[in-house]
ZAZA-298310 format. One record per atom (N, C-alpha, C): x, y, z. Coordinates in nm, 2 decimals, always signed. Each point is the difference from the previous one (the first is absolute). Layout:
+--------+--------+--------+
:      X :      Y :      Z :
+--------+--------+--------+
:      X :      Y :      Z :
...
+--------+--------+--------+
//
This chain:
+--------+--------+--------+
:      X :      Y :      Z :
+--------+--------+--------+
:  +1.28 :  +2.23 :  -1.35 :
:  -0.05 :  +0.06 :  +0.12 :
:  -0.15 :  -0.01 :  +0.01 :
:  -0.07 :  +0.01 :  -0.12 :
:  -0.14 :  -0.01 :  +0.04 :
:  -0.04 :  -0.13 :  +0.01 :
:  +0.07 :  -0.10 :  -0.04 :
:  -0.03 :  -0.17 :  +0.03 :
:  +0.00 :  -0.03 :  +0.14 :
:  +0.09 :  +0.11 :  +0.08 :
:  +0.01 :  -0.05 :  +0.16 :
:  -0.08 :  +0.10 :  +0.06 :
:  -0.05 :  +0.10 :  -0.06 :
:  -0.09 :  +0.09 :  +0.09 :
:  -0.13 :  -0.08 :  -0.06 :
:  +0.00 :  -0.05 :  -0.07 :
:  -0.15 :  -0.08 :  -0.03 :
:  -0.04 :  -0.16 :  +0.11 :
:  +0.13 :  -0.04 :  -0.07 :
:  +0.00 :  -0.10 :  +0.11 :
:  -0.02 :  +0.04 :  +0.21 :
:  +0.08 :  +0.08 :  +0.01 :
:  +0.00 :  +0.07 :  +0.11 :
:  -0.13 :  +0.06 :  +0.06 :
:  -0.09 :  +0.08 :  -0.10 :
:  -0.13 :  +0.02 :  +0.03 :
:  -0.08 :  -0.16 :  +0.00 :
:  +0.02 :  -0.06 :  -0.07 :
:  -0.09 :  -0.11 :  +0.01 :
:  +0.01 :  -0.05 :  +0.12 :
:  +0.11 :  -0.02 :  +0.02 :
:  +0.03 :  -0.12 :  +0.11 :
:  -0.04 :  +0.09 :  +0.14 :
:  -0.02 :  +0.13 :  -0.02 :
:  -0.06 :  +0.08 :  +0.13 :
:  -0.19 :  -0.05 :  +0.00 :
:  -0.01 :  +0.02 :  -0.11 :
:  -0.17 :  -0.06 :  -0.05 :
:  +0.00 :  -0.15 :  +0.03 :
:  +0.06 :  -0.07 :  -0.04 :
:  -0.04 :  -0.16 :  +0.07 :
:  +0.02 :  -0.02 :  +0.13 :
:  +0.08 :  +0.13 :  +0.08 :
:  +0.10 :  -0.07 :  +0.17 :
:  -0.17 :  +0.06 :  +0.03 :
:  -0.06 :  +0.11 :  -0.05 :
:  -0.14 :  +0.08 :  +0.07 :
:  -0.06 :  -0.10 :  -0.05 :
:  -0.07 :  -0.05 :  -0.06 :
:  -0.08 :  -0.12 :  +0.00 :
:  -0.02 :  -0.11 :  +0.07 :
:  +0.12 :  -0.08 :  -0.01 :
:  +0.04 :  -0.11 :  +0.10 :
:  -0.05 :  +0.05 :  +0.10 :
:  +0.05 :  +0.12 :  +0.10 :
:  -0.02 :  +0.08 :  +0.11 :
:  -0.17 :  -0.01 :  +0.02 :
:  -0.03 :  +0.09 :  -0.08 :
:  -0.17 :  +0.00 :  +0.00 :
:  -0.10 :  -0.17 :  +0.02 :
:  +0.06 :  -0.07 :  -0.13 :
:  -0.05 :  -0.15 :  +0.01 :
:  +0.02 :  -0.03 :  +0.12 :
:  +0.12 :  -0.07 :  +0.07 :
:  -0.01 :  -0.08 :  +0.11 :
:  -0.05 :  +0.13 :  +0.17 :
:  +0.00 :  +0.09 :  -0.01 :
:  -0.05 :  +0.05 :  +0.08 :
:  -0.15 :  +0.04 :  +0.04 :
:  -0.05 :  +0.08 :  -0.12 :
:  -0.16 :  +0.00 :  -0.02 :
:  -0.08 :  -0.07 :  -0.08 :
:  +0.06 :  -0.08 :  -0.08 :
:  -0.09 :  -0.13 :  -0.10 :
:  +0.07 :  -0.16 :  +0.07 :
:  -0.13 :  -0.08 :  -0.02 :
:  -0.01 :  -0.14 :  +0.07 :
:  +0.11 :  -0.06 :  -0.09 :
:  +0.05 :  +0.04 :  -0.09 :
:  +0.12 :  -0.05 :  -0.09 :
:  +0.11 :  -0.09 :  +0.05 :
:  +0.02 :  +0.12 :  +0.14 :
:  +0.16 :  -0.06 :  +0.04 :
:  +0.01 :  -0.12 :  +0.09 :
:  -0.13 :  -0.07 :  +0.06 :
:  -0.02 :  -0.05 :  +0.05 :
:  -0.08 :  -0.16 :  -0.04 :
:  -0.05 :  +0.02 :  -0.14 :
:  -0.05 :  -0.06 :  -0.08 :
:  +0.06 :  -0.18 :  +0.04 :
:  -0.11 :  -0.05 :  +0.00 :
:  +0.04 :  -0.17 :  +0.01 :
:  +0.14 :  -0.01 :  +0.13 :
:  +0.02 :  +0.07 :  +0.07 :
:  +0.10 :  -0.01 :  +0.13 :
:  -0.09 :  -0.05 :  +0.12 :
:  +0.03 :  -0.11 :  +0.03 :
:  -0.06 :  -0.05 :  +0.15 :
:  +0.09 :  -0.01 :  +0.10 :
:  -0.03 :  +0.01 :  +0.13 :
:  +0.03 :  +0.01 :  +0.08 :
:  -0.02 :  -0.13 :  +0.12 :
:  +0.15 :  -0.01 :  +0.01 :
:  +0.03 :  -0.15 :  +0.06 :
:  -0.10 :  +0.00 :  +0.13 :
:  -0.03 :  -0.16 :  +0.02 :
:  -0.12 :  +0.01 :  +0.13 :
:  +0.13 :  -0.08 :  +0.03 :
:  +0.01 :  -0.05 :  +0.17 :
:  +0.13 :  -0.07 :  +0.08 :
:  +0.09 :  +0.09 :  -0.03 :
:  +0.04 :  +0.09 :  +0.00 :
:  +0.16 :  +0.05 :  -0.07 :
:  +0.05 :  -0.05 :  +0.12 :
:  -0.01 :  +0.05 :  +0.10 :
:  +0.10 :  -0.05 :  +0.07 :
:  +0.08 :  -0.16 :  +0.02 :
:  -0.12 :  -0.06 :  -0.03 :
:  +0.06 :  -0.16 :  -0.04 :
:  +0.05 :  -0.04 :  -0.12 :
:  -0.05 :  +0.03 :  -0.10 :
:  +0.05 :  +0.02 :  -0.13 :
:  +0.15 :  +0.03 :  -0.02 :
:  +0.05 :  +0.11 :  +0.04 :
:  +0.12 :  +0.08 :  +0.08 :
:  +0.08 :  -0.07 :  +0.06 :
:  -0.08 :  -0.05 :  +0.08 :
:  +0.14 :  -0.08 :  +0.09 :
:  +0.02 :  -0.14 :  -0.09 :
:  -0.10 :  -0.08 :  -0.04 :
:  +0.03 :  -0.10 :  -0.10 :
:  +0.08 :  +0.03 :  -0.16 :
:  -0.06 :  +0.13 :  -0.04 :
:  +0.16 :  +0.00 :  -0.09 :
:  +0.09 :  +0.04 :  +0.07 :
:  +0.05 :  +0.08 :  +0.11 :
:  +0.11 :  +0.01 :  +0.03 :
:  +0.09 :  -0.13 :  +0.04 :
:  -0.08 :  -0.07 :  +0.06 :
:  +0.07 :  -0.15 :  +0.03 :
:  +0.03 :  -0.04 :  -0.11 :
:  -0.07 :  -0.03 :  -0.13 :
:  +0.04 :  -0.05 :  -0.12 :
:  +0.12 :  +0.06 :  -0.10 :
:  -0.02 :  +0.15 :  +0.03 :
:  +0.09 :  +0.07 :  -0.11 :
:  +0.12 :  +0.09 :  +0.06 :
:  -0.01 :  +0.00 :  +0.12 :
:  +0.06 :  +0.08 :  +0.08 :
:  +0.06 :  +0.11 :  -0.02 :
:  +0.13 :  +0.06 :  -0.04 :
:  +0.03 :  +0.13 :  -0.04 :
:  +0.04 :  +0.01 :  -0.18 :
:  -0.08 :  -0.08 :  -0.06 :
:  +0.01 :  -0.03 :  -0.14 :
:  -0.07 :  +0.09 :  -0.09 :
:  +0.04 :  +0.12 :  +0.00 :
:  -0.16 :  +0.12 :  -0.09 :
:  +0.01 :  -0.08 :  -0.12 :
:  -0.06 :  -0.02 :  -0.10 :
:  -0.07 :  -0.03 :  -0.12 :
:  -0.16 :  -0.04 :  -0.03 :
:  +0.00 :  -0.07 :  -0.12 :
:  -0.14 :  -0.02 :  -0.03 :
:  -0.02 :  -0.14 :  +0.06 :
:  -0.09 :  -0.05 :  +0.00 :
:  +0.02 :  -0.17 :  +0.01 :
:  -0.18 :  -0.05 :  -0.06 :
:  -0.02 :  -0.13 :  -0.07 :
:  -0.07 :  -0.03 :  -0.05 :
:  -0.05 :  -0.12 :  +0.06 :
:  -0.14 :  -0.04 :  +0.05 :
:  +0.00 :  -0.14 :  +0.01 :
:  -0.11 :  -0.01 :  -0.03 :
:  -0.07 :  -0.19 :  -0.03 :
:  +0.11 :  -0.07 :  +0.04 :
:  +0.10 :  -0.02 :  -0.08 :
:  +0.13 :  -0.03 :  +0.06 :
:  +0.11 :  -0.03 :  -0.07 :
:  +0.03 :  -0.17 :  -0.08 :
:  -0.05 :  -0.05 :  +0.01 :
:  -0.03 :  -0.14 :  -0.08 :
:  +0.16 :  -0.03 :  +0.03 :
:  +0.05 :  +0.02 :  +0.12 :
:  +0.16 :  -0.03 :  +0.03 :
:  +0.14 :  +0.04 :  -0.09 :
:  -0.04 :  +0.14 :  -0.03 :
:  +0.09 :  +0.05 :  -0.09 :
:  +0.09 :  +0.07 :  +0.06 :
:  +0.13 :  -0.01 :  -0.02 :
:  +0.08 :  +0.09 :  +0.02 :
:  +0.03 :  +0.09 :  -0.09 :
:  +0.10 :  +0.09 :  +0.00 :
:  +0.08 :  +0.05 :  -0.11 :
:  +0.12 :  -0.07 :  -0.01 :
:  +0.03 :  -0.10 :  +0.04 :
:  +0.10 :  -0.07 :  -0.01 :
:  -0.04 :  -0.16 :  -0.15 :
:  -0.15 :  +0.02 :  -0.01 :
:  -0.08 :  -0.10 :  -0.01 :
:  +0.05 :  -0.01 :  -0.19 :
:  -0.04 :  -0.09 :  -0.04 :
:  +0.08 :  -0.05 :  -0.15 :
:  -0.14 :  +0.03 :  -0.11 :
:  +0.01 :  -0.03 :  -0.11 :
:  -0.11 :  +0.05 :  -0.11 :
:  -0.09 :  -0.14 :  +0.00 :
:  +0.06 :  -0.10 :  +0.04 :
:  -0.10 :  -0.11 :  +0.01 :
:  -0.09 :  +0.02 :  +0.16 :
:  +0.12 :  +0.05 :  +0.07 :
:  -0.11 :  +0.00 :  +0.14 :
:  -0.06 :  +0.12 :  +0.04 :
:  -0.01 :  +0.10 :  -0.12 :
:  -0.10 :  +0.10 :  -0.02 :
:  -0.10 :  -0.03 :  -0.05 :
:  +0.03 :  -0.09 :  -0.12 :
:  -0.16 :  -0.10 :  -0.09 :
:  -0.07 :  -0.01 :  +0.10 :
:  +0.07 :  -0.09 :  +0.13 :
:  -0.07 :  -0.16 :  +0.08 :
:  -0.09 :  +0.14 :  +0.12 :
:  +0.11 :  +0.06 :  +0.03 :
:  -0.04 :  +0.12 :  +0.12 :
:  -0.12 :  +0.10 :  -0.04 :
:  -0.02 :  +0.03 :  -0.15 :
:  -0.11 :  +0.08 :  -0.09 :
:  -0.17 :  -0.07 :  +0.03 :
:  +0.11 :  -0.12 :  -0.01 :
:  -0.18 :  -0.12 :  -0.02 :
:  -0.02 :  -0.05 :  +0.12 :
:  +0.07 :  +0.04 :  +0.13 :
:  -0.04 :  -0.01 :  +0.13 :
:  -0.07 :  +0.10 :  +0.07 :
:  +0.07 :  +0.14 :  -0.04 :
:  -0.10 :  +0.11 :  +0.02 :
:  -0.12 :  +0.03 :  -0.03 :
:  -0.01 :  +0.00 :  -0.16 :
:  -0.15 :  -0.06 :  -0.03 :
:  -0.04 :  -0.08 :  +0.06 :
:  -0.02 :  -0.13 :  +0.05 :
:  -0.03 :  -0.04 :  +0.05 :
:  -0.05 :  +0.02 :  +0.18 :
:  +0.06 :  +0.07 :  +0.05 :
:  +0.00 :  +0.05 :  +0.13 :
:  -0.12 :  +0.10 :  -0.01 :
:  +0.05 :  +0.10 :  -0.14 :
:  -0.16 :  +0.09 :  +0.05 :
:  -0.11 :  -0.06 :  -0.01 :
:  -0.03 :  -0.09 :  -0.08 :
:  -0.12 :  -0.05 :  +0.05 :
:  -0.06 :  +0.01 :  +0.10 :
:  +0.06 :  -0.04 :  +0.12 :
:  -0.04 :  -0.03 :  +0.16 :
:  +0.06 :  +0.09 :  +0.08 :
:  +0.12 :  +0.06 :  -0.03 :
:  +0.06 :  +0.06 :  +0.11 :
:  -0.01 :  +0.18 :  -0.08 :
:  -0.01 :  +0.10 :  +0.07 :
:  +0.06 :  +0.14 :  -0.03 :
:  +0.10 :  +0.02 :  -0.02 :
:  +0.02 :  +0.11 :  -0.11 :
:  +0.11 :  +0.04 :  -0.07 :
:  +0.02 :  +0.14 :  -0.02 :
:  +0.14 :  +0.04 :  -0.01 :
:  +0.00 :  +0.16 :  -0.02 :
:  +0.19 :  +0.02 :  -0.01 :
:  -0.05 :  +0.12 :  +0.05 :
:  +0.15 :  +0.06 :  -0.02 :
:  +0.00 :  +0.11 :  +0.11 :
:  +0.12 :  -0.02 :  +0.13 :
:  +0.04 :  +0.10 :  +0.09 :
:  +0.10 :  +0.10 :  -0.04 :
:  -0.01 :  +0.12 :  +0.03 :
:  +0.08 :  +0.08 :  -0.05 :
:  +0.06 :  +0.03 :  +0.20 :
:  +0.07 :  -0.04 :  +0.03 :
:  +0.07 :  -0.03 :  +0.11 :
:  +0.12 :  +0.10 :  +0.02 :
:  +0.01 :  +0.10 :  +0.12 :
:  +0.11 :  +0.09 :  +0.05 :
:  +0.00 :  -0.06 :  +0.15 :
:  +0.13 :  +0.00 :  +0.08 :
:  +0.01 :  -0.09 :  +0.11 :
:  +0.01 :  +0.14 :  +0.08 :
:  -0.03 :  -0.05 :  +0.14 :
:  -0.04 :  +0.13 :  +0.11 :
:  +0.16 :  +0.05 :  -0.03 :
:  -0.02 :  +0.15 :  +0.01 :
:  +0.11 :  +0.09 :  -0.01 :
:  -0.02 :  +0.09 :  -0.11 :
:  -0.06 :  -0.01 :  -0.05 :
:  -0.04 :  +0.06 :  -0.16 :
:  -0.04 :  +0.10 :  +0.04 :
:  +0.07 :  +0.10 :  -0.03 :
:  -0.05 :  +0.17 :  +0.01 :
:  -0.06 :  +0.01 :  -0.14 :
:  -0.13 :  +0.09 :  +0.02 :
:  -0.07 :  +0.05 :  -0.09 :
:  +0.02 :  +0.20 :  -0.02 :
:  +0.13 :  +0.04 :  -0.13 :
:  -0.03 :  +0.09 :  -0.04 :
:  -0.06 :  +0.07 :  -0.06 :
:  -0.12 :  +0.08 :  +0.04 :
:  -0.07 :  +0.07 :  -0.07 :
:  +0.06 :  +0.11 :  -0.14 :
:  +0.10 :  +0.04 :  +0.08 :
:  +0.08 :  +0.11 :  -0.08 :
:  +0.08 :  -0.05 :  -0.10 :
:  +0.04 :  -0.10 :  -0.02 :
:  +0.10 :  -0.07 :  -0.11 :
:  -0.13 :  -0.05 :  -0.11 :
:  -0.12 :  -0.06 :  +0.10 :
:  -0.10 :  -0.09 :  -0.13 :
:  -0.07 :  +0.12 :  -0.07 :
:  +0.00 :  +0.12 :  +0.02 :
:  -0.05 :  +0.07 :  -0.05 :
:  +0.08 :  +0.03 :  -0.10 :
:  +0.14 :  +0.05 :  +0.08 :
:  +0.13 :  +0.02 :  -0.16 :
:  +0.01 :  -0.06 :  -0.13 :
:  +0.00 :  -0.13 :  +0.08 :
:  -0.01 :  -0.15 :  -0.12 :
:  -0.10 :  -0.01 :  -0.07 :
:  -0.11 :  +0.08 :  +0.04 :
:  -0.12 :  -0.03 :  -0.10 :
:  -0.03 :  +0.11 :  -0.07 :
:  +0.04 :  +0.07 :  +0.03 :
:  +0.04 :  +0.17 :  -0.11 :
:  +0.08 :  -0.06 :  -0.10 :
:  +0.13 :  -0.02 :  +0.05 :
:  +0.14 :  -0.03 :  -0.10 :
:  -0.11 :  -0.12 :  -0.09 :
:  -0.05 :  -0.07 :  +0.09 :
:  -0.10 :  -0.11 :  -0.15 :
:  -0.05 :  +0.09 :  -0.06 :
:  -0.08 :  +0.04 :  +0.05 :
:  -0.15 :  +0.09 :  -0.12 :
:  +0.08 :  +0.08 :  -0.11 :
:  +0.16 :  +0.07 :  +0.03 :
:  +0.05 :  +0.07 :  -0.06 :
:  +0.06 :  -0.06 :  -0.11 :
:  +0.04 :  -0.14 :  -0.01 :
:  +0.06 :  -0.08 :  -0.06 :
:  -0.15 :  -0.05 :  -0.10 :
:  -0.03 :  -0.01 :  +0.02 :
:  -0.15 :  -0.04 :  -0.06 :
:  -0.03 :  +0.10 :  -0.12 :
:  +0.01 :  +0.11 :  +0.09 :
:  -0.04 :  +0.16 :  -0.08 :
:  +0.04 :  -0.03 :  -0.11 :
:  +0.15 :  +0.03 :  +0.06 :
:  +0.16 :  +0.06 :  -0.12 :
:  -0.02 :  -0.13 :  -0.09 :
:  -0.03 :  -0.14 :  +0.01 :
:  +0.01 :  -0.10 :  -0.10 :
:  -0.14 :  +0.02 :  -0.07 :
:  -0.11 :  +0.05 :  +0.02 :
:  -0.15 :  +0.05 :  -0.06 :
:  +0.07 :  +0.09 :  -0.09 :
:  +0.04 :  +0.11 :  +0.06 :
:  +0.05 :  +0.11 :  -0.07 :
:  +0.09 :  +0.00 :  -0.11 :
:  +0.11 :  -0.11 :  -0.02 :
:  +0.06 :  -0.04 :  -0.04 :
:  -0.05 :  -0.07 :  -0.16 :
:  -0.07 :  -0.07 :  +0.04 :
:  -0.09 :  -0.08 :  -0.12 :
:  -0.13 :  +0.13 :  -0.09 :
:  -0.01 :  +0.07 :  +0.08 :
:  -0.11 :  +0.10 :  -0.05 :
:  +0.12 :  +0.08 :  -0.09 :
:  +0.10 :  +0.06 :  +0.02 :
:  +0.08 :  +0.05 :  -0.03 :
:  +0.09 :  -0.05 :  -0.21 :
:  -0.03 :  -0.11 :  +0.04 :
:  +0.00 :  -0.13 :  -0.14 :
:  -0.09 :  +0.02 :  -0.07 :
:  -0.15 :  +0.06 :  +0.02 :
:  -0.16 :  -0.03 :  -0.08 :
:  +0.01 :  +0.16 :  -0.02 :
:  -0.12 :  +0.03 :  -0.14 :
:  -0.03 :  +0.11 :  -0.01 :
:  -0.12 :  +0.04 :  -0.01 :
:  -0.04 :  -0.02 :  +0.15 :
:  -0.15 :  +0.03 :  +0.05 :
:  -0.01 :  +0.15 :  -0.01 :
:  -0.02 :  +0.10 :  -0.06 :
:  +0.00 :  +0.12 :  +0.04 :
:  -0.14 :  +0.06 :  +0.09 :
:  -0.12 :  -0.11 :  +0.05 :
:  -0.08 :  +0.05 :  +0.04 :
:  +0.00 :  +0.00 :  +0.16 :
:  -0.08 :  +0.05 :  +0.09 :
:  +0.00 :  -0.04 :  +0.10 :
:  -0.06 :  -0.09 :  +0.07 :
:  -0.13 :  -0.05 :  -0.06 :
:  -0.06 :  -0.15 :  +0.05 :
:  +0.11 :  -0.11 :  -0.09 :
:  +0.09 :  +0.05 :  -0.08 :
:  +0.05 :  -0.09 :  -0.10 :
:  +0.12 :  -0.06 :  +0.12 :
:  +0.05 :  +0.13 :  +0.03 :
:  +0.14 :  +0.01 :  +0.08 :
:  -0.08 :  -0.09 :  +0.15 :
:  -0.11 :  +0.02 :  +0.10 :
:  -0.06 :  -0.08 :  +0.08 :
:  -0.02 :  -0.11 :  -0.01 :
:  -0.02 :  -0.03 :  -0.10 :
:  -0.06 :  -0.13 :  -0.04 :
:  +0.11 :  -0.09 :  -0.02 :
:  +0.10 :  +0.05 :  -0.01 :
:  +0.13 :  -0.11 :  -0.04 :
:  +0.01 :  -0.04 :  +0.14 :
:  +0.01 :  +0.12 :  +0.06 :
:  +0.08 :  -0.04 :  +0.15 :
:  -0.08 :  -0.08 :  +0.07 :
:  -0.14 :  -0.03 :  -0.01 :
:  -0.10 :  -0.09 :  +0.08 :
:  +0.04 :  -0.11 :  -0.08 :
:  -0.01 :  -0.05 :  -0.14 :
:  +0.05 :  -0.10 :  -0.05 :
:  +0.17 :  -0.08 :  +0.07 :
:  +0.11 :  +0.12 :  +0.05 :
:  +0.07 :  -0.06 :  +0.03 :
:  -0.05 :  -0.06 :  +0.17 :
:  -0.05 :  +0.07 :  +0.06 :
:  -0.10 :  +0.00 :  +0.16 :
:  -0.05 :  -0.17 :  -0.02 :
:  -0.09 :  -0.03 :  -0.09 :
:  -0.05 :  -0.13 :  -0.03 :
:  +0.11 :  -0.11 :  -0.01 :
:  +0.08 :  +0.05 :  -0.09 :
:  +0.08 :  -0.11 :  +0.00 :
:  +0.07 :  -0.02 :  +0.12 :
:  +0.08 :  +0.08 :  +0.08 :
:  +0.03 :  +0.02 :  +0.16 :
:  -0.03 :  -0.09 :  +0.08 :
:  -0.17 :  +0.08 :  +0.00 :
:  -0.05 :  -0.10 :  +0.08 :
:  -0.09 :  -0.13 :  -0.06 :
:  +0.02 :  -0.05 :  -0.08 :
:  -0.09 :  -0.15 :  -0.09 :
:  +0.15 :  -0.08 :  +0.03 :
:  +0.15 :  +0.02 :  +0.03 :
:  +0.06 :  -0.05 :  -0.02 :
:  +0.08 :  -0.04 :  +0.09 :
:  -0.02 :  +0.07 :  +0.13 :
:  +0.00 :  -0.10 :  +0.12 :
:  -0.11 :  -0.05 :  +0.11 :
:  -0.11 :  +0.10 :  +0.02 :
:  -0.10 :  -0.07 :  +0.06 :
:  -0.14 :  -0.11 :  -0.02 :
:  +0.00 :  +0.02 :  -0.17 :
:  -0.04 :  -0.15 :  -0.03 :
:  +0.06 :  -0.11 :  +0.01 :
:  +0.17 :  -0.03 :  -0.02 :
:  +0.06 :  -0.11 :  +0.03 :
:  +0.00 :  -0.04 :  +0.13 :
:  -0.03 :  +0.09 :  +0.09 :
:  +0.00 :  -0.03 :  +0.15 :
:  -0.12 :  -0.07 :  +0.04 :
:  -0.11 :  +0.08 :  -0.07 :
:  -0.14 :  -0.06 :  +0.01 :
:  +0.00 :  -0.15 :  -0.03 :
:  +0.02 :  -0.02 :  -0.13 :
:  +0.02 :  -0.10 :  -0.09 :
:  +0.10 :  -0.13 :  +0.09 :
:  +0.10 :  +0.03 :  +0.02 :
:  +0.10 :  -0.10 :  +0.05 :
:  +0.00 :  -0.03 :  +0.14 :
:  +0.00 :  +0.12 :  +0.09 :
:  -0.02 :  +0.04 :  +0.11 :
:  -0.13 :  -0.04 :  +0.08 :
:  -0.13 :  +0.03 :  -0.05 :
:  -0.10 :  -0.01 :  +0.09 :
:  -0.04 :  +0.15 :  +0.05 :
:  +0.06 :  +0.14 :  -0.01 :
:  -0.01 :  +0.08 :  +0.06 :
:  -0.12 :  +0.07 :  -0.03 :
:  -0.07 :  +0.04 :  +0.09 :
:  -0.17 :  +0.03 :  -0.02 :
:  -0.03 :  +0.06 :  -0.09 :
:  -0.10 :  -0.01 :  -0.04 :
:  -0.08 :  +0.07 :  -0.16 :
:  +0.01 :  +0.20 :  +0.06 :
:  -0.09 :  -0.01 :  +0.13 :
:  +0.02 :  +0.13 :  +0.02 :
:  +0.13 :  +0.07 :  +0.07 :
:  +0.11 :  -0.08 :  -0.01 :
:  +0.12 :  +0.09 :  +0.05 :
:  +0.03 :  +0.02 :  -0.17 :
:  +0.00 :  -0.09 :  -0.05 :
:  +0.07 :  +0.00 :  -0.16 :
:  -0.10 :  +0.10 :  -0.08 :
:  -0.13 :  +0.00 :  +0.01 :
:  -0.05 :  +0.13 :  -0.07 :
:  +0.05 :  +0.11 :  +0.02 :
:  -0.02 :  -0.02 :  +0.16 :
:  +0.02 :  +0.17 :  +0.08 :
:  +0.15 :  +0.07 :  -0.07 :
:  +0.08 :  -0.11 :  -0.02 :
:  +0.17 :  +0.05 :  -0.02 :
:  -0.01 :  +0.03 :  -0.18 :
:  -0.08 :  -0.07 :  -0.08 :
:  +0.00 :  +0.02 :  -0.10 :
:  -0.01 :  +0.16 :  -0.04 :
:  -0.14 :  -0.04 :  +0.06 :
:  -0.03 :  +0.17 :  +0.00 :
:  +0.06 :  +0.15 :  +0.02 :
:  +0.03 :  -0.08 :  +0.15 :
:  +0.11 :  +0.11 :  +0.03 :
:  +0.13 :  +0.07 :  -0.09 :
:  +0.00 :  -0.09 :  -0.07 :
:  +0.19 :  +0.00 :  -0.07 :
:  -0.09 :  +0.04 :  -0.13 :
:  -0.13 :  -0.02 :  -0.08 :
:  -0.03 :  +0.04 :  -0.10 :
:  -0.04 :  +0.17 :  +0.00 :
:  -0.03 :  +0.07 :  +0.15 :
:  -0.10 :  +0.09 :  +0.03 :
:  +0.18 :  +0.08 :  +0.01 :
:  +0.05 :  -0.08 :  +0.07 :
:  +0.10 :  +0.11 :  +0.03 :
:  +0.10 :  +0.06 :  -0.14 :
:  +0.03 :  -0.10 :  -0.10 :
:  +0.07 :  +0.04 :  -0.14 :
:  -0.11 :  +0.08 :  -0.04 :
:  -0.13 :  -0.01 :  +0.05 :
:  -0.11 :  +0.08 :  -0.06 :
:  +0.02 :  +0.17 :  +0.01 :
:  +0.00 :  +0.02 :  +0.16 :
:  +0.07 :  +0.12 :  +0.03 :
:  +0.15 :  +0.09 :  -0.03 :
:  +0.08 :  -0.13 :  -0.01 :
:  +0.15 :  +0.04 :  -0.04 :
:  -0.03 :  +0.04 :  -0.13 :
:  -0.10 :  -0.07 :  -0.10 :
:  -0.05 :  +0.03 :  -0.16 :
:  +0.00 :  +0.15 :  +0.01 :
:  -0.08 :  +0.01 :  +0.08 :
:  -0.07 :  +0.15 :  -0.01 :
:  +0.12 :  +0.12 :  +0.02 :
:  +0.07 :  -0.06 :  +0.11 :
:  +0.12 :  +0.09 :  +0.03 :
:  +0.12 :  +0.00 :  -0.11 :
:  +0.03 :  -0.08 :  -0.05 :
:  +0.08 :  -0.05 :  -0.09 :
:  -0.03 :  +0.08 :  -0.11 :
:  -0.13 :  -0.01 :  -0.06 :
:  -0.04 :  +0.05 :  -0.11 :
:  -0.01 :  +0.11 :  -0.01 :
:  -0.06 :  +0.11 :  +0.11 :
:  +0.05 :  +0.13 :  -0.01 :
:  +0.11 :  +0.08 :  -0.01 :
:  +0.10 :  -0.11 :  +0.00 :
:  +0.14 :  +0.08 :  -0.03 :
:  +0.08 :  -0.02 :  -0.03 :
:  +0.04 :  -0.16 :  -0.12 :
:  +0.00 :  -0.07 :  -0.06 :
:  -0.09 :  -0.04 :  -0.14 :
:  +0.10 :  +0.06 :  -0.10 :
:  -0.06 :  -0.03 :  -0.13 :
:  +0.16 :  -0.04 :  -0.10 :
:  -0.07 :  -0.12 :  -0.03 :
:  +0.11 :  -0.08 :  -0.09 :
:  +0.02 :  +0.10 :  -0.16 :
:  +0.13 :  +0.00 :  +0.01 :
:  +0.06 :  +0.10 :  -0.11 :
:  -0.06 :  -0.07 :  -0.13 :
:  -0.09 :  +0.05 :  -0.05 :
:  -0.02 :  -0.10 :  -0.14 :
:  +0.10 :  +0.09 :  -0.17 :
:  +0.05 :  -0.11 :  -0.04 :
:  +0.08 :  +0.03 :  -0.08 :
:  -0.07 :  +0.00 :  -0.16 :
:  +0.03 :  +0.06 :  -0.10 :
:  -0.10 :  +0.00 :  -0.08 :
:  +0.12 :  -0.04 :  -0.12 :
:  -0.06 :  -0.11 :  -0.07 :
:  +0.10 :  -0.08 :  -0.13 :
:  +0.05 :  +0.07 :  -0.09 :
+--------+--------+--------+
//
């Protein structure tokens, strides 16, 4: 019971963070630009992708998913080659009709933070930190790893800006920071003595 009220308080401490970050700190907005043409942009992926939501990547060096392990070699070393001279990226693409719920993405990102907690809390629960910077400090350690373990690969593989990938770093490190704090006041791993 106290693993889920720990978890449970944290995950209320990171959903207030997040909250705070993208609202009153330049965080949430960090390395996000804003399309110039949209409107033409728009209609040219819509002609291209038409009611297809997914990701899409170009250039495509003629790949399908249909495409074989030799004509992913031949297709790899044509992309490379393309950025050279042409731009490259990745659309994250929803086709007109796409309702935006406020009230669900909030749910879903609670139920995340919560799951985050309870698996923080979970691993703290294993160690026998009895201190309270001892008991914080784990939980930032798990925060790091968090976030070092999908937003550098994105940076890295992706191209995705230095300052959206800081800004998110941070955020995911700042927020286990706060859950630490919540966590740790009421939450202390049973230490067993030999």
């Amino acid at each position: 019971m106290r693993l889920l009220l720990a978890a449970l308080l944290g995950a209320v401490a990171m959903f207030t963070w997040e909250f705070v970050a993208h609202m009153f700190t330049p965080l949430g907005e960090a390395g996000i630009s804003y399309l110039p043409n949209e409107s033409t942009v728009s209609a040219a992926l819509a002609s291209a992708v038409g009611d297809r939501h997914g990701l899409y990547m170009f250039p495509t060096g003629g790949l399908t998913k249909e495409s074989s392990g030799e004509e992913k070699q031949q297709g790899m070393e044509r992309i490379m080659e393309e950025m050279k001279t042409n731009p490259s990226g990745l659309v994250l693409y929803k086709p007109a009709g796409t309702t935006f719920n406020f009230a669900k993405n909030l749910g879903v990102q609670f139920v995340t933070d919560f799951v985050k907690t309870f698996l923080a809390v979970w691993l703290l629960a294993r160690t026998r930190l009895a201190t309270f910077p001892g008991r914080v400090g784990f939980v930032v350690v798990v925060g790091v790893l968090a976030a070092v373990a999908t937003n550098i690969p994105h940076w890295n593989w992706y191209g995705f800006p230095t300052g959206f990938t800081l800004a998110n770093v941070i955020m995911e490190i700042l927020g286990f920071f706060f859950a630490g704090l919540a966590i740790a006041l009421v939450f202390k791993p049973a230490v067993t003595t030999p």
